[in-house]
C-alpha positions in Angstrom: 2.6 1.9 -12.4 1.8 1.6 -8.6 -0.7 -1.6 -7.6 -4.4 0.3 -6.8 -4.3 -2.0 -3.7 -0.8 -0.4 -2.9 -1.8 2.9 -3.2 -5.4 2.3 -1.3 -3.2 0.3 1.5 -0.5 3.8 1.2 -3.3 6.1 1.4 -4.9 4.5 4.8 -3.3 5.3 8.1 -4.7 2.8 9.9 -3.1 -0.2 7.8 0.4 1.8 7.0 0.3 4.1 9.2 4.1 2.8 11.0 5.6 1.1 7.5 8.9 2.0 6.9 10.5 3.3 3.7 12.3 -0.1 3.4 9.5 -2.0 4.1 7.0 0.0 1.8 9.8 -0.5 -0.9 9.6 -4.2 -0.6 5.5 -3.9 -0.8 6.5 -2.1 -4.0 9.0 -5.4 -5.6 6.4 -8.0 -5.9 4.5 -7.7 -9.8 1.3 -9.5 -10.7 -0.6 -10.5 -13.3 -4.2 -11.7 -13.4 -5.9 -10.9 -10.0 -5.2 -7.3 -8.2 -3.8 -7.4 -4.8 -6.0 -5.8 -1.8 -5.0 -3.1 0.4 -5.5 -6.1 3.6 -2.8 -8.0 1.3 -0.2 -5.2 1.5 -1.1 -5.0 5.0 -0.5 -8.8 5.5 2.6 -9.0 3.5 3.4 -5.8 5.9 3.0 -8.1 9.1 4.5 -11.0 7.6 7.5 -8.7 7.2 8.2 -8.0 10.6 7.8 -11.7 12.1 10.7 -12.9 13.1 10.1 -16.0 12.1 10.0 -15.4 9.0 13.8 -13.2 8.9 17.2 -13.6 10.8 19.0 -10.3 11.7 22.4 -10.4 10.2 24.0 -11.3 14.3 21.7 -14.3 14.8 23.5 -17.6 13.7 21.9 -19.9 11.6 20.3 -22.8 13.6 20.0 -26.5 11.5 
């Protein structure tokens, strides 16, 4: 069963309007229990997706 923030955050071009299939399908991995997620989460964990701080591309070596 699909989040209600998830679907809200799917259904609203203006906060997925450019997601990716590959990126929506991470959106979709996370489960929770307790409090519900907001659409602004998915939207967050959308931005915080493409930083690239946050991921290497498989090219870039790893910097210690």
């Amino acid at each position: 069963m699909e989040e209600r923030g998830l679907t809200e955050f799917l259904r609203d071009p203006a906060l997925s309007g450019t997601a990716t299939a590959e990126e929506i399908a991470s959106l979709k991995r996370p489960r929770f229990t307790g409090k519900r997620p907001t659409p602004l989460f998915y939207y967050r964990e959308l931005q915080s997706l493409r930083d690239p701080l946050h991921f290497r591309t498989p090219q870039e070596p790893d910097r210690h």
